[in-house]
PDB file of the backbone (N, CA, C, O) and the ligand in Angstrom, with CONECT records:
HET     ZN  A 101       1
ATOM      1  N   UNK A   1      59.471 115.022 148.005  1.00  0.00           N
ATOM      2  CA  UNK A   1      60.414 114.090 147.383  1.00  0.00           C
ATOM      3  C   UNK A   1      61.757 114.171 148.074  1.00  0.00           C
ATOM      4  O   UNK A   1      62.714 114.621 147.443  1.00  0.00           O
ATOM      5  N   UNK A   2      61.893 113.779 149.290  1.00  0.00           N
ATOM      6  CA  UNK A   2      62.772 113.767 150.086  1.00  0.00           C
ATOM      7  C   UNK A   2      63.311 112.616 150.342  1.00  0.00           C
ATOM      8  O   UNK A   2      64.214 112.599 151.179  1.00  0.00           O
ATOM      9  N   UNK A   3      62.863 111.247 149.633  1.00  0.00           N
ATOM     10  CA  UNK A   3      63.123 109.998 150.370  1.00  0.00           C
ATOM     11  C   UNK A   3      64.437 109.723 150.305  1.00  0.00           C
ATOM     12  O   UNK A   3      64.934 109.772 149.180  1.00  0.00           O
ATOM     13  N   UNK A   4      65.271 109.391 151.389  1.00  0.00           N
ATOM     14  CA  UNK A   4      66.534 108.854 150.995  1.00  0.00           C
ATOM     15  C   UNK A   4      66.725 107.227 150.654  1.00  0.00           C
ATOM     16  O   UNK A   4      66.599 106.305 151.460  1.00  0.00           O
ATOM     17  N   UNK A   5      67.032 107.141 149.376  1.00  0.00           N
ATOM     18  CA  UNK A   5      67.256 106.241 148.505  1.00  0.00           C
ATOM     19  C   UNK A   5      68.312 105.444 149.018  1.00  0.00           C
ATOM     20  O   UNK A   5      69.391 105.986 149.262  1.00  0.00           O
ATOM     21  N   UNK A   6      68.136 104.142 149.228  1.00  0.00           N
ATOM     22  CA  UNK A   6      68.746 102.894 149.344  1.00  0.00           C
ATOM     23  C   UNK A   6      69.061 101.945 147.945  1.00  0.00           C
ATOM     24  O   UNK A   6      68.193 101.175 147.536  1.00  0.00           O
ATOM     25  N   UNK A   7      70.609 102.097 147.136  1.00  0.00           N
ATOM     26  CA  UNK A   7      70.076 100.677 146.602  1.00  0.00           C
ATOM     27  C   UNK A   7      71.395  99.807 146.295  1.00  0.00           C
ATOM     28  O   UNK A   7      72.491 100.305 146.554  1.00  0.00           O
ATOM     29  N   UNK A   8      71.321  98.721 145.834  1.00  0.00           N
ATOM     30  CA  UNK A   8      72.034  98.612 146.148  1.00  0.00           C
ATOM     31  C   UNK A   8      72.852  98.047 144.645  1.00  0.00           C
ATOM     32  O   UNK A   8      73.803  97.267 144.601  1.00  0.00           O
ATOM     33  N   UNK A   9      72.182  98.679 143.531  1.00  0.00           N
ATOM     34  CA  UNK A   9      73.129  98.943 142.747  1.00  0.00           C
ATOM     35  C   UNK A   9      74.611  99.575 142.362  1.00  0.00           C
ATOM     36  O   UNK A   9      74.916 100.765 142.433  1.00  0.00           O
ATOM     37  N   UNK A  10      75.313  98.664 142.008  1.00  0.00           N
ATOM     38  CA  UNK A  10      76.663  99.455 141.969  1.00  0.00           C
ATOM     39  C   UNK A  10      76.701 100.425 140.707  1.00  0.00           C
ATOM     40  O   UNK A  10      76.204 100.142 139.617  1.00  0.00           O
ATOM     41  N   UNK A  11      77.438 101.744 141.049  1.00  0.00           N
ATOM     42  CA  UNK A  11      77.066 102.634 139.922  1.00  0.00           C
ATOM     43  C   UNK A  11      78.361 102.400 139.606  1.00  0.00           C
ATOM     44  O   UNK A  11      79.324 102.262 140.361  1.00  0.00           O
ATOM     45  N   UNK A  12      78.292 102.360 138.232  1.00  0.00           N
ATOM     46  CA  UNK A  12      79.886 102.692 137.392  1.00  0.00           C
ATOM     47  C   UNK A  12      80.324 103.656 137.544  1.00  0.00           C
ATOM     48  O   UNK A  12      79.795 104.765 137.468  1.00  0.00           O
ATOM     49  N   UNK A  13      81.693 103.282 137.860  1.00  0.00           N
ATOM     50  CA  UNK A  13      82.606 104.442 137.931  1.00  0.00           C
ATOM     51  C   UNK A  13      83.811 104.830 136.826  1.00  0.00           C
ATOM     52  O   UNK A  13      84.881 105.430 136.930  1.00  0.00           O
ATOM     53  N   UNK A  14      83.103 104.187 135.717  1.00  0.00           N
ATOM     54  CA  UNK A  14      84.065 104.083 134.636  1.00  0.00           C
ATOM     55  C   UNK A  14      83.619 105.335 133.624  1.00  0.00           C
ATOM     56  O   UNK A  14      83.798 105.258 132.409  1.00  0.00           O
ATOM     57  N   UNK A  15      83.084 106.369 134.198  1.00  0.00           N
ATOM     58  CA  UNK A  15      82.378 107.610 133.369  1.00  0.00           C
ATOM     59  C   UNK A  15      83.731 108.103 133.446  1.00  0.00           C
ATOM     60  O   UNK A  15      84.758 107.821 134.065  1.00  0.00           O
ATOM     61  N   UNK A  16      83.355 108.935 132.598  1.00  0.00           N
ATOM     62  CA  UNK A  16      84.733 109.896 131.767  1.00  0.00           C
ATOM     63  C   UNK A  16      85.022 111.359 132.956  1.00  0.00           C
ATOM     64  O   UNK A  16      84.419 112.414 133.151  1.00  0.00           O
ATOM     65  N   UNK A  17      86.226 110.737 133.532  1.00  0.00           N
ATOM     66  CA  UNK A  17      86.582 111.887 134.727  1.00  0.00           C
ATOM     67  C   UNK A  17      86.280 113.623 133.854  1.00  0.00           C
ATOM     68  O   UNK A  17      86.399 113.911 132.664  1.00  0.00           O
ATOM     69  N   UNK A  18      85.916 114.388 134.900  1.00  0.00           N
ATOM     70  CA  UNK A  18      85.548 116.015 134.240  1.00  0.00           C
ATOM     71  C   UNK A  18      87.061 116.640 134.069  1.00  0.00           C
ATOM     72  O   UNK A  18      88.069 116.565 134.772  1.00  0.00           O
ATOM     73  N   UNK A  19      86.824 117.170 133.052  1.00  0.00           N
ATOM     74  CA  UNK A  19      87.951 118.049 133.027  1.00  0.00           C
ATOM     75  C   UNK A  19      88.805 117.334 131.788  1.00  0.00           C
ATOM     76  O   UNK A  19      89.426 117.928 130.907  1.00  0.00           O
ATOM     77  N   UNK A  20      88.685 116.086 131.938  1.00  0.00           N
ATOM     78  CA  UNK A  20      89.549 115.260 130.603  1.00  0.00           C
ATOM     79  C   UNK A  20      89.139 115.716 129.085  1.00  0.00           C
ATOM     80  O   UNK A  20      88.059 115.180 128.836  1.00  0.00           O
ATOM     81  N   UNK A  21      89.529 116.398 128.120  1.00  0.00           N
ATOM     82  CA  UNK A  21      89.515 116.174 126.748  1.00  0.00           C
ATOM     83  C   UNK A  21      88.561 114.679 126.622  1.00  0.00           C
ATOM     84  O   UNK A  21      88.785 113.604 127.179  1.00  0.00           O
ATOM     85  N   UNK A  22      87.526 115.016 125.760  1.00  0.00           N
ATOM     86  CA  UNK A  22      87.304 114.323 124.944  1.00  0.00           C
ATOM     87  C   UNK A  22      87.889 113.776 124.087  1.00  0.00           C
ATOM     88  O   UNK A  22      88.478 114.371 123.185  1.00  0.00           O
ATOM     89  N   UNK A  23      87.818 112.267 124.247  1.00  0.00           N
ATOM     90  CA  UNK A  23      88.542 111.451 123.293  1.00  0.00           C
ATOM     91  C   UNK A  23      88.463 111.824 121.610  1.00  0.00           C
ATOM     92  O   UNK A  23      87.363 111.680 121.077  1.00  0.00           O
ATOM     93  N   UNK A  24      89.265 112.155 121.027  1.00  0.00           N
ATOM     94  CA  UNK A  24      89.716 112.397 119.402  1.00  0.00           C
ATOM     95  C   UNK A  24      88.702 111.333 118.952  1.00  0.00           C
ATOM     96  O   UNK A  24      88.707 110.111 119.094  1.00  0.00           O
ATOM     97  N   UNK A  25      87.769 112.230 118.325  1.00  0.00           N
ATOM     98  CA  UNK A  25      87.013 111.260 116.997  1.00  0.00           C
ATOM     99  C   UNK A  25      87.439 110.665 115.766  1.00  0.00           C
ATOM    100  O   UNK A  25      87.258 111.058 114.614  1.00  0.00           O
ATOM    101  N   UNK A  26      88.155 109.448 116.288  1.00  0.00           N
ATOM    102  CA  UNK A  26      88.769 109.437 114.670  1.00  0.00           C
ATOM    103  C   UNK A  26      88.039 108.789 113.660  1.00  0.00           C
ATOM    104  O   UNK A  26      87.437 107.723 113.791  1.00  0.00           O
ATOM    105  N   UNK A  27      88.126 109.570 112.511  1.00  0.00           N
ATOM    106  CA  UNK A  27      87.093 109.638 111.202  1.00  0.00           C
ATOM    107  C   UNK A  27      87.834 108.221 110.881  1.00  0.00           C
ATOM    108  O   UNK A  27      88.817 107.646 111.347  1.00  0.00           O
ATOM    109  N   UNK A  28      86.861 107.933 109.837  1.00  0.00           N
ATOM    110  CA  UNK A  28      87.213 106.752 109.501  1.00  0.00           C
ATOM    111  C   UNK A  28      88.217 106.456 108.466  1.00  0.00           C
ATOM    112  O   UNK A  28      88.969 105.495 108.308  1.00  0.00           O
ATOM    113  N   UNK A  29      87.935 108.059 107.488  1.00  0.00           N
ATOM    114  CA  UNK A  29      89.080 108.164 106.559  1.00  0.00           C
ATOM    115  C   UNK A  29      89.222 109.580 106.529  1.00  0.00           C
ATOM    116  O   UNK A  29      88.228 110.223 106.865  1.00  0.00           O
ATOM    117  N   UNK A  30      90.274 110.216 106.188  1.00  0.00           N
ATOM    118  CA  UNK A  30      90.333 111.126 106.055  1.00  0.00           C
ATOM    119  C   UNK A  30      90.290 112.083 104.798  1.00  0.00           C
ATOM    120  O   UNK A  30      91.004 113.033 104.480  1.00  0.00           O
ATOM    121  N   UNK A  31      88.922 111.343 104.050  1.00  0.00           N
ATOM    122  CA  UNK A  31      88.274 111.872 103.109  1.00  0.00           C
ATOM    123  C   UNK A  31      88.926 113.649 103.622  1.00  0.00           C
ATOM    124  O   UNK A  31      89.092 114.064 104.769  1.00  0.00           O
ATOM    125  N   UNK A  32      89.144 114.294 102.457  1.00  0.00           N
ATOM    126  CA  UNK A  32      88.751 115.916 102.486  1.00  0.00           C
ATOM    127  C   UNK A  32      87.921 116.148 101.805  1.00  0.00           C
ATOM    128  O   UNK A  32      87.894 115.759 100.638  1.00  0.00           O
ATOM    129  N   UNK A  33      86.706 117.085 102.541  1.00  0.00           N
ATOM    130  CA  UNK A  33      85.588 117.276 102.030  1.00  0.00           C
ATOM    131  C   UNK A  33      86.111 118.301 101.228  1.00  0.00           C
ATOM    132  O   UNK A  33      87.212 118.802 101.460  1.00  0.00           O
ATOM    133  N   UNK A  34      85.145 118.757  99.985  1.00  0.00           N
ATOM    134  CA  UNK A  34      85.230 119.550  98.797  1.00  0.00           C
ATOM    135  C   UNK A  34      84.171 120.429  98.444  1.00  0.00           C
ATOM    136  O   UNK A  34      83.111 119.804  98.487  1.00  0.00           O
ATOM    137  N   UNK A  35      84.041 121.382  98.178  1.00  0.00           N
ATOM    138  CA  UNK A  35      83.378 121.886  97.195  1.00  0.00           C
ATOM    139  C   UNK A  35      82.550 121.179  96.399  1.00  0.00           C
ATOM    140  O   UNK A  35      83.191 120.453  95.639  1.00  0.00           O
ATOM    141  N   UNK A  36      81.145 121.087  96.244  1.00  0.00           N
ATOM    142  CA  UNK A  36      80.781 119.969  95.139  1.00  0.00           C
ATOM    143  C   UNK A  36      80.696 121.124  94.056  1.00  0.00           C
ATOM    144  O   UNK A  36      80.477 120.665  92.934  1.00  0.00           O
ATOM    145  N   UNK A  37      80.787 122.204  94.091  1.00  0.00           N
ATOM    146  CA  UNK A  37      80.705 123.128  93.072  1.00  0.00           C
ATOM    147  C   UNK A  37      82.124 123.389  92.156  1.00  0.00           C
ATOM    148  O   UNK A  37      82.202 123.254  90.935  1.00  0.00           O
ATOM    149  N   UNK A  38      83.123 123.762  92.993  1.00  0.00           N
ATOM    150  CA  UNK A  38      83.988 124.232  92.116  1.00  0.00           C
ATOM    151  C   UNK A  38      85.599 123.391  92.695  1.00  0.00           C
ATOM    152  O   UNK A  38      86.627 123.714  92.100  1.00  0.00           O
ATOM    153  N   UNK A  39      85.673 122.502  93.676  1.00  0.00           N
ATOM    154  CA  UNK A  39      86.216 121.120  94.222  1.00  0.00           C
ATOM    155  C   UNK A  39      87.198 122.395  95.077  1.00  0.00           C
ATOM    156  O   UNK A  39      88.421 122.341  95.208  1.00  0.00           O
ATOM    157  N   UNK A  40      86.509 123.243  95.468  1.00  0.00           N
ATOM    158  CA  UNK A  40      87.671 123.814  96.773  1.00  0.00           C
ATOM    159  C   UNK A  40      87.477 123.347  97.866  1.00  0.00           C
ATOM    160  O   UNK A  40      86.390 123.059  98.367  1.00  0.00           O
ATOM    161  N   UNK A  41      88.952 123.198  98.495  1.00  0.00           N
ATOM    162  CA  UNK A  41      88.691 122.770  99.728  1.00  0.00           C
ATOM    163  C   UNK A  41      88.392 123.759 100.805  1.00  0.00           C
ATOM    164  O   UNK A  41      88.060 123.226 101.864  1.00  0.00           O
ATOM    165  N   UNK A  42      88.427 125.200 100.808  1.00  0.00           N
ATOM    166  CA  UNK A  42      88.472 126.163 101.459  1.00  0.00           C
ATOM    167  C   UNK A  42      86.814 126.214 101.650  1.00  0.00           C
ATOM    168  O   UNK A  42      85.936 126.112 100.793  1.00  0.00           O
ATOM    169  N   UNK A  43      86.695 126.443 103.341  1.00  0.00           N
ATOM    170  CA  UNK A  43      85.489 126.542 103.867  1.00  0.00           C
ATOM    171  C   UNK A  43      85.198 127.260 104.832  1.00  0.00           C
ATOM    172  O   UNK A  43      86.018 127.206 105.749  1.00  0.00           O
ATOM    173  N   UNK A  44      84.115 128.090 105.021  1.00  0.00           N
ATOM    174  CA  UNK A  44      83.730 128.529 106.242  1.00  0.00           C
ATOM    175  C   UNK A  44      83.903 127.349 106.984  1.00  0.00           C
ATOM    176  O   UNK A  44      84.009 126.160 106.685  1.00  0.00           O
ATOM    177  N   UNK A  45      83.903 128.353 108.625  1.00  0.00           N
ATOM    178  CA  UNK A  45      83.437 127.350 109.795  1.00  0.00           C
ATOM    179  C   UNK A  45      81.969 126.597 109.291  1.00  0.00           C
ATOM    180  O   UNK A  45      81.044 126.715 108.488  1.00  0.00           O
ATOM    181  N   UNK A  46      82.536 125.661 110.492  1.00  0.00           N
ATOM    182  CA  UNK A  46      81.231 124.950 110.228  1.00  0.00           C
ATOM    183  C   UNK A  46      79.776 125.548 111.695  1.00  0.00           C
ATOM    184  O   UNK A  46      79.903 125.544 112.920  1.00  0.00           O
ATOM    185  N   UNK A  47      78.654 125.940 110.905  1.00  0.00           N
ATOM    186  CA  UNK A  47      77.564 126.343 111.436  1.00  0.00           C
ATOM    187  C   UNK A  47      77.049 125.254 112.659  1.00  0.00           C
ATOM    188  O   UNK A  47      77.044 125.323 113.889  1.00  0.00           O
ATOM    189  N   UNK A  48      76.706 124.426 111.872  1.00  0.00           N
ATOM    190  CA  UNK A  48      75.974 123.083 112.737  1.00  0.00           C
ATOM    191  C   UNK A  48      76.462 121.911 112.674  1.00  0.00           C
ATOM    192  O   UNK A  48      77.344 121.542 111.898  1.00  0.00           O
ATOM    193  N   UNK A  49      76.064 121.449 113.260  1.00  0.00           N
ATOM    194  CA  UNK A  49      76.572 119.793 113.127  1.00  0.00           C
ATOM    195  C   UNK A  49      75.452 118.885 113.490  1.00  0.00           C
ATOM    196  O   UNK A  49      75.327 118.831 114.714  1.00  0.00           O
ATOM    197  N   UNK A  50      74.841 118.364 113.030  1.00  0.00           N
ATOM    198  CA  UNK A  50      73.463 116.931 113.187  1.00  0.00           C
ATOM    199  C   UNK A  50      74.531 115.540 113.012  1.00  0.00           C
ATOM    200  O   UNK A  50      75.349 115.359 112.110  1.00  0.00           O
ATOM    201  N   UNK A  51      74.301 114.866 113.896  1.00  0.00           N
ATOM    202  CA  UNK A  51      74.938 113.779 114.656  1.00  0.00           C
ATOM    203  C   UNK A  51      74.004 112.578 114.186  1.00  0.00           C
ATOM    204  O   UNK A  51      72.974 112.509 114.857  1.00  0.00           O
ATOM    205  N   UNK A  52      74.124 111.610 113.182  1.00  0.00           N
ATOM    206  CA  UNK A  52      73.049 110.382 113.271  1.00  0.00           C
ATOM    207  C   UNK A  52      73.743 109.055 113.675  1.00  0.00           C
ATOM    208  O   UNK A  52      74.799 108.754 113.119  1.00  0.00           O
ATOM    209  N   UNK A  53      73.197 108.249 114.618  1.00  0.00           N
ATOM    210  CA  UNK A  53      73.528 107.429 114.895  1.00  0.00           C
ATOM    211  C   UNK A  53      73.371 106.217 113.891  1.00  0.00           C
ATOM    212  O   UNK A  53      72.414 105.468 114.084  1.00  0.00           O
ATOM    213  N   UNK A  54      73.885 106.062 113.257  1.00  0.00           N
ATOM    214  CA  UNK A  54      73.445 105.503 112.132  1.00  0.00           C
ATOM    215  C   UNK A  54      75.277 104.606 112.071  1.00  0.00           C
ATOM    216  O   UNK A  54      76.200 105.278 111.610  1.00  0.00           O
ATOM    217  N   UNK A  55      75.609 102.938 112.637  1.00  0.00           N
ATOM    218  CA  UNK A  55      76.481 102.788 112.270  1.00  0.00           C
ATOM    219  C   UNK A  55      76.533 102.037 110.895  1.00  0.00           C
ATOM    220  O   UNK A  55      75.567 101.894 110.145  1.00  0.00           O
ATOM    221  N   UNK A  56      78.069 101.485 110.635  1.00  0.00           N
ATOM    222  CA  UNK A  56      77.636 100.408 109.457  1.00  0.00           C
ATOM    223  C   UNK A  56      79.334 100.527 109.490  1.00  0.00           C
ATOM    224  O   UNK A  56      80.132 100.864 110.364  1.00  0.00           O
ATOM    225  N   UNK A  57      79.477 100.046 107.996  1.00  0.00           N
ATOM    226  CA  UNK A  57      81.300 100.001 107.148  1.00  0.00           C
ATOM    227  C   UNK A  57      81.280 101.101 106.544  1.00  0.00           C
ATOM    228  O   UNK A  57      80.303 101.673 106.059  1.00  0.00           O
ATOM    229  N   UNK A  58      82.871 101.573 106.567  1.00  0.00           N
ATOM    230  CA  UNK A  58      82.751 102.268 105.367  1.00  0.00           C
ATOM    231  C   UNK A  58      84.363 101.590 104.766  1.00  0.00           C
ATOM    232  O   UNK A  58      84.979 101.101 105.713  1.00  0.00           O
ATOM    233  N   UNK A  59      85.104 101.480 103.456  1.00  0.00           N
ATOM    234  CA  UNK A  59      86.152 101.044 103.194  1.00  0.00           C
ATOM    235  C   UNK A  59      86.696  99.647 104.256  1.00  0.00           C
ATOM    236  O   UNK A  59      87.825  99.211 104.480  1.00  0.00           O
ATOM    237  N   UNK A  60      85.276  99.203 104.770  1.00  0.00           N
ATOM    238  CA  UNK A  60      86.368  98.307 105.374  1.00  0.00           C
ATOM    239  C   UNK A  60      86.232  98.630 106.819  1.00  0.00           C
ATOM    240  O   UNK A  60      86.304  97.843 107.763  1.00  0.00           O
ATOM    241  N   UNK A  61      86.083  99.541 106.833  1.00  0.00           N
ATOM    242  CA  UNK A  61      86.119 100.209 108.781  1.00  0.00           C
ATOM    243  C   UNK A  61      84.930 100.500 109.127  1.00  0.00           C
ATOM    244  O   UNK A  61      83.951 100.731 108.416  1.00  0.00           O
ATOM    245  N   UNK A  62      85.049 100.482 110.375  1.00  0.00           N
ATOM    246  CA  UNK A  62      83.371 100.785 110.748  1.00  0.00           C
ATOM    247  C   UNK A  62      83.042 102.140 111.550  1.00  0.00           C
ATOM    248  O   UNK A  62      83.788 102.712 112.345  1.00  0.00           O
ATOM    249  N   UNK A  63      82.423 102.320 111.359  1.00  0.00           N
ATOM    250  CA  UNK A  63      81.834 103.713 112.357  1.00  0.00           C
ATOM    251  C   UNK A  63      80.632 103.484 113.098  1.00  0.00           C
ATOM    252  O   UNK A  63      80.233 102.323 113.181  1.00  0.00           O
ATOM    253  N   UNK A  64      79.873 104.572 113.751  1.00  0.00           N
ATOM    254  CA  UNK A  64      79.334 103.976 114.599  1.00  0.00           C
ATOM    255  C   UNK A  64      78.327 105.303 114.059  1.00  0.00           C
ATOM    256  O   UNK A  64      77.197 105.005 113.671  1.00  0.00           O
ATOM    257  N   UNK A  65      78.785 106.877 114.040  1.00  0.00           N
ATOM    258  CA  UNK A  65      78.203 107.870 113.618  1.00  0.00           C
ATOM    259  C   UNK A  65      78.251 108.248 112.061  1.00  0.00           C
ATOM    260  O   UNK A  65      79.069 107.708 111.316  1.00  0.00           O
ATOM    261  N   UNK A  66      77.270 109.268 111.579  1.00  0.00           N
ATOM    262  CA  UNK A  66      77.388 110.129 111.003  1.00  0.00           C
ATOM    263  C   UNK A  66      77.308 111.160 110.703  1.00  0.00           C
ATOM    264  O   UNK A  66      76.176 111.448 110.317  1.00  0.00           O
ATOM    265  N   UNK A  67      78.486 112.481 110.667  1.00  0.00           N
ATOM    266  CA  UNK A  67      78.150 113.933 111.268  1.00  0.00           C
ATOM    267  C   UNK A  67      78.051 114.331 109.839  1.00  0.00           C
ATOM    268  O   UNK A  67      78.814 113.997 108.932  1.00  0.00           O
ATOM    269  N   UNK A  68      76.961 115.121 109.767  1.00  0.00           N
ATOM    270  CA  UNK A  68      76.805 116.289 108.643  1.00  0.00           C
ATOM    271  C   UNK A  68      77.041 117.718 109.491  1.00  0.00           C
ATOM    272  O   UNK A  68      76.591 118.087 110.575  1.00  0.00           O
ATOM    273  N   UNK A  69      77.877 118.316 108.595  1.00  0.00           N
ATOM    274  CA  UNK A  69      78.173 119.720 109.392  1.00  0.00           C
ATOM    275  C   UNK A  69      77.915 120.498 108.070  1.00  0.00           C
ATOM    276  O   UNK A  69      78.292 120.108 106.965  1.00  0.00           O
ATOM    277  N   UNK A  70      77.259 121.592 108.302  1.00  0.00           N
ATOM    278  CA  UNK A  70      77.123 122.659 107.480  1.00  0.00           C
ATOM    279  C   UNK A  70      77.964 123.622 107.317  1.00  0.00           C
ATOM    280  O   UNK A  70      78.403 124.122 108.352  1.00  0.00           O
ATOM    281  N   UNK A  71      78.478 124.213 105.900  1.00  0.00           N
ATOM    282  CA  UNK A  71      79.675 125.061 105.688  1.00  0.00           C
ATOM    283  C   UNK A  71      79.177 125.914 104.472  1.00  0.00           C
ATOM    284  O   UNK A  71      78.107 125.857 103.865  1.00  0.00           O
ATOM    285  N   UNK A  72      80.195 126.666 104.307  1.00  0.00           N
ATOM    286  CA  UNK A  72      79.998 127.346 102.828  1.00  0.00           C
ATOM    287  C   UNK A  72      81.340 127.381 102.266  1.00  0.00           C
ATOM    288  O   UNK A  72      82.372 127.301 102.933  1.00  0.00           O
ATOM    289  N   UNK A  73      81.260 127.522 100.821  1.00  0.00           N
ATOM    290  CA  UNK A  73      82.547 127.120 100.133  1.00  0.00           C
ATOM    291  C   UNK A  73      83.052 129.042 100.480  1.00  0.00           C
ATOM    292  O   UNK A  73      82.401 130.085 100.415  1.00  0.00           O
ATOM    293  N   UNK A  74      84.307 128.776 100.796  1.00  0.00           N
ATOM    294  CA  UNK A  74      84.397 130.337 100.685  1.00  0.00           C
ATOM    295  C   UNK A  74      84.740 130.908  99.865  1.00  0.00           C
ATOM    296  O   UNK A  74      84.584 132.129  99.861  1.00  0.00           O
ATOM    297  N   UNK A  75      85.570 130.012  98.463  1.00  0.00           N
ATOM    298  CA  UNK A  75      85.646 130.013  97.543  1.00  0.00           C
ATOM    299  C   UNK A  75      84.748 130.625  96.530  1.00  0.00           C
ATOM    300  O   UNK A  75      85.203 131.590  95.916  1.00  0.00           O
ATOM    301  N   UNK A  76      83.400 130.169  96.226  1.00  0.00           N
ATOM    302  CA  UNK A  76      82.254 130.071  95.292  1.00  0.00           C
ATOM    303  C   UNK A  76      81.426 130.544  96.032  1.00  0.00           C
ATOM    304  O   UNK A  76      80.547 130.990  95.295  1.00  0.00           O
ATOM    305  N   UNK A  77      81.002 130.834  97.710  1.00  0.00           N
ATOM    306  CA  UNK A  77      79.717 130.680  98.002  1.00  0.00           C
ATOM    307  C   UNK A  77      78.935 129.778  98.451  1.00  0.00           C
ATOM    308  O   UNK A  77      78.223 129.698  99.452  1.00  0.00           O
ATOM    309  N   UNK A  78      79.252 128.808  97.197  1.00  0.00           N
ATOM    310  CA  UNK A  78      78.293 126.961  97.794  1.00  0.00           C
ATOM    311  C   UNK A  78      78.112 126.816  99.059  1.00  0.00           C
ATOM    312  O   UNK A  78      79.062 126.867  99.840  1.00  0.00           O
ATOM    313  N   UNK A  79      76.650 126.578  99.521  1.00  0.00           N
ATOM    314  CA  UNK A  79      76.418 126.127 100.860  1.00  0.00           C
ATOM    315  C   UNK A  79      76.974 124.212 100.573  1.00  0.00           C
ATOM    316  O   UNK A  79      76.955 123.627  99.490  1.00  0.00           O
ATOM    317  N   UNK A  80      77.224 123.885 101.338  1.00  0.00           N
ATOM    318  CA  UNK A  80      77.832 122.276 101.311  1.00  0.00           C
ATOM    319  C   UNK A  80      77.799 122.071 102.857  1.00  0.00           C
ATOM    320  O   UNK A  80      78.012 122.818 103.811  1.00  0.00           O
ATOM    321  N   UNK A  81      77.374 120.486 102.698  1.00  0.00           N
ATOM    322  CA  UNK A  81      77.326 119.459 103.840  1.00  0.00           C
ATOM    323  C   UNK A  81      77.862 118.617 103.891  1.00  0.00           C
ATOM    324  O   UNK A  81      77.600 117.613 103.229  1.00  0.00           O
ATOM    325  N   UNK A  82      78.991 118.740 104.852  1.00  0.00           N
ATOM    326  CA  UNK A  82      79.946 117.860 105.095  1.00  0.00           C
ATOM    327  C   UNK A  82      79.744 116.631 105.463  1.00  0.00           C
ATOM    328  O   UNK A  82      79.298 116.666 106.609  1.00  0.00           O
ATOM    329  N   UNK A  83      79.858 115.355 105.019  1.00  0.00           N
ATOM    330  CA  UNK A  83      79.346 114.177 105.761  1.00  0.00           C
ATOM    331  C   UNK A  83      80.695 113.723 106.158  1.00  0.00           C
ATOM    332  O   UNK A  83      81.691 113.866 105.449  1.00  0.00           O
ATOM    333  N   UNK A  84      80.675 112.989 107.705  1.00  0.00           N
ATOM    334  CA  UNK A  84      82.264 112.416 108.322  1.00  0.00           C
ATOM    335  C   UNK A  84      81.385 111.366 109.339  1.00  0.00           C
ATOM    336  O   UNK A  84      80.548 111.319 110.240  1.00  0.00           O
ATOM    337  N   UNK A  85      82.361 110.483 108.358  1.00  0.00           N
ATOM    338  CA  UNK A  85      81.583 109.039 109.062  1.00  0.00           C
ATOM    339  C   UNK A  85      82.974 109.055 110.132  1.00  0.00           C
ATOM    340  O   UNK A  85      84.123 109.181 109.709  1.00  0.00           O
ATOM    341  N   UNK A  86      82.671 108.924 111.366  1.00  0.00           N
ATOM    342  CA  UNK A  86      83.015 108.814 112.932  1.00  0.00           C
ATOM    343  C   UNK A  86      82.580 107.159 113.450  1.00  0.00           C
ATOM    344  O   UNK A  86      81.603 106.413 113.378  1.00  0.00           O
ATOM    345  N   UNK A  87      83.862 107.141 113.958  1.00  0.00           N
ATOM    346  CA  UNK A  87      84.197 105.880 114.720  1.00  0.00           C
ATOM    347  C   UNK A  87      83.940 105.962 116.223  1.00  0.00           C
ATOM    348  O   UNK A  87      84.962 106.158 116.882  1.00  0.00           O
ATOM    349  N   UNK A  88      82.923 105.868 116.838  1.00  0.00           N
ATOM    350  CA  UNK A  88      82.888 106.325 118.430  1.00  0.00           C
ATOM    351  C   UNK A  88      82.056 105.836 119.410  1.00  0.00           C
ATOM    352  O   UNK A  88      81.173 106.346 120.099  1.00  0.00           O
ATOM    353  N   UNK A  89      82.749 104.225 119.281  1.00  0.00           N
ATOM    354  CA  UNK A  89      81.734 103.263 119.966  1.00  0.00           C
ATOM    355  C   UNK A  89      81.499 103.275 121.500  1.00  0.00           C
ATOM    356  O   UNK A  89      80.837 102.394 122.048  1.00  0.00           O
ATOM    357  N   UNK A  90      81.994 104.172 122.081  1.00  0.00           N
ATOM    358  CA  UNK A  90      82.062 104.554 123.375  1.00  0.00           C
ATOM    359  C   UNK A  90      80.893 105.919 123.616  1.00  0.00           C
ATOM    360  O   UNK A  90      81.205 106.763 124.456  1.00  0.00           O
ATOM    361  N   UNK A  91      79.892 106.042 123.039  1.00  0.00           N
ATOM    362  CA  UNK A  91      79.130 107.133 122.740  1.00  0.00           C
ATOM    363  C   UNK A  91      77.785 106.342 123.049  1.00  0.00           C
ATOM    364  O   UNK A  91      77.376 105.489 122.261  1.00  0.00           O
ATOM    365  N   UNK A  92      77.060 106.677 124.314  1.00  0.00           N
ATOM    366  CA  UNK A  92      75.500 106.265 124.948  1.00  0.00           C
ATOM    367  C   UNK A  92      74.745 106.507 124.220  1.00  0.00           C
ATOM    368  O   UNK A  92      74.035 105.641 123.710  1.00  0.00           O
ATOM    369  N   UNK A  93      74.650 107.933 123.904  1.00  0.00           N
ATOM    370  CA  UNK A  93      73.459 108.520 123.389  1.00  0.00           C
ATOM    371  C   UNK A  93      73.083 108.436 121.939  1.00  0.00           C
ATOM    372  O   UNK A  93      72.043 108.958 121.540  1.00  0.00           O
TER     373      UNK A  93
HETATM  374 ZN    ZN A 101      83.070 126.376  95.854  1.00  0.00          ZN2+
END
């Protein structure tokens, strides 16, 4: 698999130079997530994060994602899942 490739597609060069910060995800609102147990806002880090591409409205605004991130209340204990609907129409995958 050596062939040298001819084509004569133009490749975009509009990819996100290396080294640049990722563009700020801005949420759509800045809901603060809570405690559904005891309404603290105090949380562990967050463990994971599952990414669904799933857009739609929310208040009016639109997003494009939806991140659930996993936490624990540090408060109570409560395991809780953060949902943050993300605006990030510049996102391929
Ligand atoms: Zn709690």
């Amino acid at each position: 698999m050596n062939k040298t490739m001819k084509t004569n597609r133009t490749t975009p060069t509009a990819g996100r130079p290396k080294g640049t910060k990722n563009a700020k995800h801005p949420q759509v609102d800045g809901e603060l997530t809570v405690c559904p147990k005891c309404q603290s806002t105090a949380r562990g880090p967050y463990k994971t994060k599952e990414v669904t591409q799933h857009g739609g409205e929310r208040n009016g605004k639109p997003y494009t994602e939806v991140w659930f991130r996993r936490s624990e209340c540090t408060s109570c204990g409560q395991h809780r899942i953060d949902k943050h609907y993300v605006n990030n129409p510049g996102a391929e995958e």
